[in-house]
C-alpha positions in Angstrom: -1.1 -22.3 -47.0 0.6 -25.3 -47.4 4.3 -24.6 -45.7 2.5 -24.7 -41.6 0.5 -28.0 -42.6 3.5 -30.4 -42.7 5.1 -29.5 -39.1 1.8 -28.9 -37.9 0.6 -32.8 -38.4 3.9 -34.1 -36.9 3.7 -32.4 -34.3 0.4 -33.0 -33.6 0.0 -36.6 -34.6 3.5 -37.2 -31.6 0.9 -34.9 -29.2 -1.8 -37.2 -29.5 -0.3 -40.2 -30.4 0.1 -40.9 -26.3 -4.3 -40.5 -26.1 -4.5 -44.3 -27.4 -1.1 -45.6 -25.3 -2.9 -47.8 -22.5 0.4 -47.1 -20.4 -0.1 -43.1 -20.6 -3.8 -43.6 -20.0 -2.5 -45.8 -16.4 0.0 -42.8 -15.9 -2.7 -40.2 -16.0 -5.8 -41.5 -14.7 -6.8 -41.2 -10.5 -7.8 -45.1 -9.9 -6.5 -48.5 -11.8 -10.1 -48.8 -12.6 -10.6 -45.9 -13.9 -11.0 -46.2 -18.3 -11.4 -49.9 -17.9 -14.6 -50.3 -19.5 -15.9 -49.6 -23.4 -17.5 -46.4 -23.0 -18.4 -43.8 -25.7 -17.0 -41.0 -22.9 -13.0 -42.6 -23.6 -9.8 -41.2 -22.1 -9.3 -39.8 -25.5 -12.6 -38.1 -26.4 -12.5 -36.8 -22.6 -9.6 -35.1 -22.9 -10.4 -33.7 -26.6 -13.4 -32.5 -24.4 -11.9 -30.2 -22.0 -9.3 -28.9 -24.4 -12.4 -27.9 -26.4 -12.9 -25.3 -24.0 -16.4 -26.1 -22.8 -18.1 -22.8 -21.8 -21.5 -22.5 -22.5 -24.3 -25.4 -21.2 -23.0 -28.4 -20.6 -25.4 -31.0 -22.6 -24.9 -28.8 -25.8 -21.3 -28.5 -25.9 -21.0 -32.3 -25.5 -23.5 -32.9 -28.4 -21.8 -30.3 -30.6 -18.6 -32.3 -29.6 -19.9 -35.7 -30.5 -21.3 -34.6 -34.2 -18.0 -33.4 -34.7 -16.4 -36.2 -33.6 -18.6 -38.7 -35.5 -19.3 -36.1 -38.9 -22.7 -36.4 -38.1 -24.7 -34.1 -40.0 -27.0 -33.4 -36.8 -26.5 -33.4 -33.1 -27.6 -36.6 -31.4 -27.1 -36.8 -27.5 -24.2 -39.3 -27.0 -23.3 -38.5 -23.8 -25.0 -37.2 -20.9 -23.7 -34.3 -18.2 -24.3 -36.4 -15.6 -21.7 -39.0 -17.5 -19.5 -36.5 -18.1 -19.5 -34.7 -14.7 -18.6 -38.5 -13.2 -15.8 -39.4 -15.7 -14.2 -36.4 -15.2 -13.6 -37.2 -11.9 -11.6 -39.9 -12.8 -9.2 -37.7 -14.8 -5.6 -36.3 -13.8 -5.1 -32.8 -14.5 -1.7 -33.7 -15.2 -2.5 -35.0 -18.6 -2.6 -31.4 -20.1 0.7 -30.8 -18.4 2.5 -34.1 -19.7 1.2 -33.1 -23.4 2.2 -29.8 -23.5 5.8 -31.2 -22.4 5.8 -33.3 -25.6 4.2 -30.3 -27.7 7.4 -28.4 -26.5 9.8 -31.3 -27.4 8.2 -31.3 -31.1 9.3 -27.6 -31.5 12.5 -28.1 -30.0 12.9 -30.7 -32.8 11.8 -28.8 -35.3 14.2 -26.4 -34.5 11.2 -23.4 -34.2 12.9 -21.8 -30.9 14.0 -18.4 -32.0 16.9 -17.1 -29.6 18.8 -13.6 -28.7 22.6 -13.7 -28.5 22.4 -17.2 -28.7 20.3 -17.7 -25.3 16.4 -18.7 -25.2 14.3 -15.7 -23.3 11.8 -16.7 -21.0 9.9 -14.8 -18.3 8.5 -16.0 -14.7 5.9 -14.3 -13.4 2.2 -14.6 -11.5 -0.9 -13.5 -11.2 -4.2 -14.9 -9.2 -7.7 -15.9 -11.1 -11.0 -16.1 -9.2 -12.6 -19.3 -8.6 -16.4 -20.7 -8.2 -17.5 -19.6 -5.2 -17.8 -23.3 -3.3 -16.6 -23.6 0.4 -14.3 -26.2 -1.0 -12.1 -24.0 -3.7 -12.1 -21.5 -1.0 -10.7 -24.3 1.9 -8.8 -25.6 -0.9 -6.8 -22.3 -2.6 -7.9 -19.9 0.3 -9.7 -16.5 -0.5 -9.4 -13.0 -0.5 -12.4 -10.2 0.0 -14.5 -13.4 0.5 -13.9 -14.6 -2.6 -12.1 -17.7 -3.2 -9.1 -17.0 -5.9 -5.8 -19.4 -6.6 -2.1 -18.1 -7.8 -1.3 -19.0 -11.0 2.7 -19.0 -12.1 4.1 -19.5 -15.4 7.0 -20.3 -17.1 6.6 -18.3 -20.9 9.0 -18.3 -23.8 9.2 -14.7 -24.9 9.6 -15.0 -28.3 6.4 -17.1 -29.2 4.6 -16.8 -26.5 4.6 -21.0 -25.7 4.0 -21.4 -21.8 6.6 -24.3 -21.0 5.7 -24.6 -17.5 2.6 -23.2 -15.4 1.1 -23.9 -11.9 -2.0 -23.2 -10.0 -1.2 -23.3 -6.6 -3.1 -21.8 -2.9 -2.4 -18.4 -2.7 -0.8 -19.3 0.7 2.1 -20.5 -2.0 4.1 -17.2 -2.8 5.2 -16.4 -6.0 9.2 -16.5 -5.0 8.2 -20.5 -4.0 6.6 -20.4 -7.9 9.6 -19.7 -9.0 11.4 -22.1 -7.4 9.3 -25.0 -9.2 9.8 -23.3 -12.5 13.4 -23.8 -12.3 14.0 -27.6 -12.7 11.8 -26.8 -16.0 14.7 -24.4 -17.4 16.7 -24.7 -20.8 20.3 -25.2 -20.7 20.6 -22.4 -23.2 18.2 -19.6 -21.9 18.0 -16.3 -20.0 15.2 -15.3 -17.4 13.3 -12.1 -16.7 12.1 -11.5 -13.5 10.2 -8.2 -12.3 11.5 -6.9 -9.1 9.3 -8.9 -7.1 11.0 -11.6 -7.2 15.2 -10.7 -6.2 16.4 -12.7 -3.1 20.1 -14.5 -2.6 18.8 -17.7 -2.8 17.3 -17.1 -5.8 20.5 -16.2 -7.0 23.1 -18.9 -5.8 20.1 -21.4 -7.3 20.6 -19.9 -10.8 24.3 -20.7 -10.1 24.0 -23.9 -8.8 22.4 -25.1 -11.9 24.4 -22.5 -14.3 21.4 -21.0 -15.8 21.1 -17.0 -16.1 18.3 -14.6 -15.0 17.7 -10.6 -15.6 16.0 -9.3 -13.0 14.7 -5.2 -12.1 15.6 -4.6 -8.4 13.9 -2.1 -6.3 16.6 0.7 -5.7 17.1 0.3 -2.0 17.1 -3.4 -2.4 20.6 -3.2 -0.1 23.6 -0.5 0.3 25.4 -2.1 -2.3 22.5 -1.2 -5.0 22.3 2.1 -3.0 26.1 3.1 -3.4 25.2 1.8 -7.4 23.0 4.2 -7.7 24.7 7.2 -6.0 28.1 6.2 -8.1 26.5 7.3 -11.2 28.3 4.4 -12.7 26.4 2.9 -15.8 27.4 -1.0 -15.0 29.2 -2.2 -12.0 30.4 -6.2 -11.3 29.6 -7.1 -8.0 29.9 -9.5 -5.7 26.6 -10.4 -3.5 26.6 -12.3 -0.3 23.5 -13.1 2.0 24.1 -10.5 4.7 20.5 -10.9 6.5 20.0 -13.9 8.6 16.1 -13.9 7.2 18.1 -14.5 3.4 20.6 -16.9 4.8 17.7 -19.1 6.1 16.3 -18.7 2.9 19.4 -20.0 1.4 19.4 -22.8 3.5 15.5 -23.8 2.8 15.9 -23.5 -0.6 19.5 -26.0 -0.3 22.0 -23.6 -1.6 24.7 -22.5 0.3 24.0 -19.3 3.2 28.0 -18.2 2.7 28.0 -18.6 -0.9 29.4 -15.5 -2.7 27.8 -14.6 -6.2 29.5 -12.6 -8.4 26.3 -10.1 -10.8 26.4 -7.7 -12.7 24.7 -4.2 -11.8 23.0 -2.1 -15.2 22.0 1.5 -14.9 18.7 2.0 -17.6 17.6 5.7 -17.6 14.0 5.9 -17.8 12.0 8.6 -20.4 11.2 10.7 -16.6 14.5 11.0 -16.0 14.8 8.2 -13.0 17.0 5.1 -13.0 16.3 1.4 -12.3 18.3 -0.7 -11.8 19.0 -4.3 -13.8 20.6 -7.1 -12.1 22.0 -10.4 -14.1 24.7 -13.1 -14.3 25.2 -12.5 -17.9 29.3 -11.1 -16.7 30.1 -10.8 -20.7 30.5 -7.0 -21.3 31.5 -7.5 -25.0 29.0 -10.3 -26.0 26.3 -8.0 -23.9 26.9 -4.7 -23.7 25.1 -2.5 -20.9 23.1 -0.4 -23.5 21.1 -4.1 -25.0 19.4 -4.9 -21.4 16.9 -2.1 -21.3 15.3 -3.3 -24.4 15.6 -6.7 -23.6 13.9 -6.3 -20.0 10.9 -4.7 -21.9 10.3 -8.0 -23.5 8.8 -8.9 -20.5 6.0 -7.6 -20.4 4.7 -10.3 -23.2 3.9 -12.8 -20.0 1.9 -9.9 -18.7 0.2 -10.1 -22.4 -0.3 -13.6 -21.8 -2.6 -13.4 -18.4 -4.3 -11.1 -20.3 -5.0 -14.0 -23.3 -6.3 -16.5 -20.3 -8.4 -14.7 -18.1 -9.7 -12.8 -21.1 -10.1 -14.4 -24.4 -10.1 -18.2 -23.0 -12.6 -16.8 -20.4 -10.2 -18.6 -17.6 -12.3 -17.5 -14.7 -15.5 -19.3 -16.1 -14.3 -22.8 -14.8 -16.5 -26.0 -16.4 -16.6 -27.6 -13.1 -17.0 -26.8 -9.4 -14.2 -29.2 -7.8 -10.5 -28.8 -7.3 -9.6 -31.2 -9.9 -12.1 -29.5 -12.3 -10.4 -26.5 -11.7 -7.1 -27.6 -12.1 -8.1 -29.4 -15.5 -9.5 -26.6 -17.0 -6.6 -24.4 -16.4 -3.7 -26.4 -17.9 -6.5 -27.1 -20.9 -6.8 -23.9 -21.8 -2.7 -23.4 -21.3 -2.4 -26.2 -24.3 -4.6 -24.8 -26.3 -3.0 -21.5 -25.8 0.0 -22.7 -26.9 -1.6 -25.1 -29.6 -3.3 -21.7 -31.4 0.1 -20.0 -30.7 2.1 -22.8 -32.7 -0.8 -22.6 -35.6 -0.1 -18.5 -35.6 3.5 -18.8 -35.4 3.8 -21.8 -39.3 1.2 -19.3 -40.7 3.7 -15.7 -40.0 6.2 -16.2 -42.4 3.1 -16.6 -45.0 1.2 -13.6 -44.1 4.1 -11.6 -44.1 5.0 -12.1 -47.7 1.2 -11.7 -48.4 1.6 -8.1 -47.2 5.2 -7.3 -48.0 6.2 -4.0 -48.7 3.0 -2.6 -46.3 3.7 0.3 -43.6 2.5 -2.4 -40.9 3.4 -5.9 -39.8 0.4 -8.3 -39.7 0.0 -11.3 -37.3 -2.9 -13.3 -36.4 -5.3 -12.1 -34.6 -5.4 -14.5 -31.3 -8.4 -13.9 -30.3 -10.6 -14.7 -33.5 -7.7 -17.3 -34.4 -8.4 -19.3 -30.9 -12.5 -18.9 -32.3 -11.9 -20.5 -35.4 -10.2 -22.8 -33.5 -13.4 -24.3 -30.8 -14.9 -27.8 -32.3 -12.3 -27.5 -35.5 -9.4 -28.4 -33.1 -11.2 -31.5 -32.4 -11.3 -32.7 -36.2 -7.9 -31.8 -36.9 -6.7 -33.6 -33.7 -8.5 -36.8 -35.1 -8.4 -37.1 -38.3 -5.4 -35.1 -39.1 -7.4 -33.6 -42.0 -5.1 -31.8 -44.4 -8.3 -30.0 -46.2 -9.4 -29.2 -42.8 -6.1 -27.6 -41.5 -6.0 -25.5 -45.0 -9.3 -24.0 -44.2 -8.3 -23.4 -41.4 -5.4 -21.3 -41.9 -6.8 -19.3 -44.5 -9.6 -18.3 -42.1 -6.9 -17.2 -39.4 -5.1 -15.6 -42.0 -8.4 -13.4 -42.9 -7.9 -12.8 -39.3 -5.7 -10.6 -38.6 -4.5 -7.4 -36.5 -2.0 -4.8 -37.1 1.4 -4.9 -35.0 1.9 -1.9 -33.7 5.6 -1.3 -32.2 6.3 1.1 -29.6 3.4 1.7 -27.7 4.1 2.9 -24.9 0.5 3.0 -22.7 -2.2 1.1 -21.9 -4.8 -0.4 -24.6 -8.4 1.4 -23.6 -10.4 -1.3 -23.1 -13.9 -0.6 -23.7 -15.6 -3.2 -20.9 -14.2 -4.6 -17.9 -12.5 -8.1 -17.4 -14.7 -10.7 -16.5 -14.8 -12.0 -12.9 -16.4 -15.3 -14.3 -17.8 -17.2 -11.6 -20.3 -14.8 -10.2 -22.3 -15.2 -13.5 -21.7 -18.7 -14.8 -23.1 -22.0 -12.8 -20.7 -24.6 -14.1 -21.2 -28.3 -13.2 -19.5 -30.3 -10.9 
């Protein structure tokens, strides 16, 4: 197990390192009071908290957390909830966000991206969660059915599974305005999938603007000129795309690109196993670097973000928020995104290992996320702290007694045998 440990603790020790930096601390905290005083509930241990994933009652998480913490061989009550439910308040949710931009620099630099054709993959896509029902979330995020929910949008590296970008916004906020945010967040060298939900001109002169290319599904009467596509029977067409519609020139103009501004894309026929077509839109104008036939596969790839919704609401228990405010809400949603990515980093060092341990077997073996992210709750802490390099090797060789089979090709829906949790109607988190 030794290969993941060394990247692993720098990585982590340049993630954590800002935790102590009193100029980070004044970056991230709502008040220049706030963290002033000697407390045992510091900026640090507070934020070790929430990316702990507290879930079950409060008092007993934070005593669990504390003996871990201290290597105390018992639990001793440190903090209160009361404490905690006040310094909380003083927290910016933004913390999670600025560490997980650092967590992304460290694998830049450790050169961990993997790319296709030379281009990084990502995905934009969105989803909503429901929240505690509180006449504030539901003022706040607004509601649906009577239930207060929020949109969440993310910005997912396909490949590994990192989420470089994510937002949880009203669901007054649609997801085309997500994606708008997403973009100043963008690699030079990367290619985005969008479902067909997304396609407007002013999405597309934006990706020109800043020279950065995007594969998108369009619905087949999208305009005549995907029409007259269809009916050409042509495989791939180059096309140029103007904003015809006043509604999409006024887009354009709200989103500051300009309303005349003529695109030049590239139209891709993909036959589907019923014998329909869809149709595949991108800037990517290259026939001999990327032929037609590659895009169908590629576009598939997608469906890894849909994955990744799954992995919140699901095996981080998203929905079951710690806290019963805005900014609880907020905090506990880009938390569990850095921890996401955190147990996604530890699974992605320990592949290459487990795939020489069972080379020359009829099946690929990864991690299993969900019992890796388990062995991950109070452990995460230590190894956080202490940098333990015992602790990280006992680590990884639990994960890697924890694994599932990869199974290629599937083609329909997992059979789930209970249904997704809706979280708040059963949980009475703090505020």
């Amino acid at each position: 197990m030794t290969p993941p440990a060394k990247p692993w603790f720098k990585i982590v020790q340049k993630v954590t390192s800002p935790l102590d930096c009193p100029a980070f601390i004044a970056a991230h905290r709502q008040n220049p009071q706030d963290f002033t005083r000697r407390r045992q509930l510091t900026f640090k241990n507070l934020v070790l908290f929430l990316l702990n994933q507290p879930r079950t009652a409060l008092q007993t998480e934070l005593d669990q957390f504390y003996r871990v913490l201290n290597q105390a061989s018992t639990e001793t009550q440190m903090v209160t909830a009361q404490a905690f439910c006040k310094a909380r308040k003083k927290l910016n949710p933004e913390v999670f966000e600025s560490l997980n931009r650092l967590l992304q620099q460290q694998i830049d630099c450790f050169g961990l991206r993997q790319k296709w054709r030379g281009l990084r993959v990502l995905a934009v896509d969105g989803s909503t969660v429901h929240l505690p029902l509180e006449s504030t979330m539901a003022t706040f995020f607004g509601s649906h059915s009577g239930f207060p929910m929020a949109r969440l949008s993310t910005l997912y590296e396909v490949a590994d599974g990192q989420t470089l970008h994510s937002l949880i916004v009203p669901l007054t906020v649609g997801e085309r305005d997500c994606a708008h945010l997403h973009l100043e967040h963008l690699p030079a060298d990367s290619l985005t999938l969008f479902d067909r939900g997304y396609p407007g001109h002013w999405l597309f002169a934006l990706f020109a603007q800043q020279q950065r290319h995007f594969l998108m599904r369009l619905p087949c009467g999208y305009n005549a000129q995907v029409k007259a596509f269809l009916h050409s029977g042509q495989v791939e067409d180059t096309q140029l795309f103007v904003a015809n519609h006043p509604e999409a020139r006024l887009f354009c103009s709200e989103a500051g690109v300009d309303p005349a501004s003529q695109i030049e894309l590239r139209l891709i026929r993909v036959e589907l196993a019923n014998g329909e077509s869809e149709v595949l839109l991108t800037s990517l104008l290259d026939r001999e670097a990327f032929p037609a036939e590659v895009f169908a596969e590629l576009y598939h790839r997608r469906w890894g973000i849909e994955t990744d919704f799954r992995r919140l609401k699901q095996t981080l228990t998203l929905d079951n928020f710690s806290g019963r405010s805005v900014t609880a809400v907020k905090q506990d949603f880009h938390a569990a995104q850095l921890l996401k990515n955190l147990a996604l980093l530890m699974q992605h060092l320990l592949q290459p290992v487990i795939e020489q341990r069972h080379k020359g077997r009829k099946l690929r073996w990864k991690v299993n996320f969900t019992q890796g992210v388990s062995r991950l709750k109070n452990t995460l802490v230590e190894l956080l702290v202490r940098h333990c390099a015992q602790g990280l090797s006992n680590v990884l060789a639990l994960m890697a007694k924890s694994l599932s089979a990869v199974r290629s090709g599937r083609s329909f829906a997992r059979q789930r045998k209970r249904a997704a949790s809706r979280g708040c109607e059963g949980y009475k988190p703090t505020r």
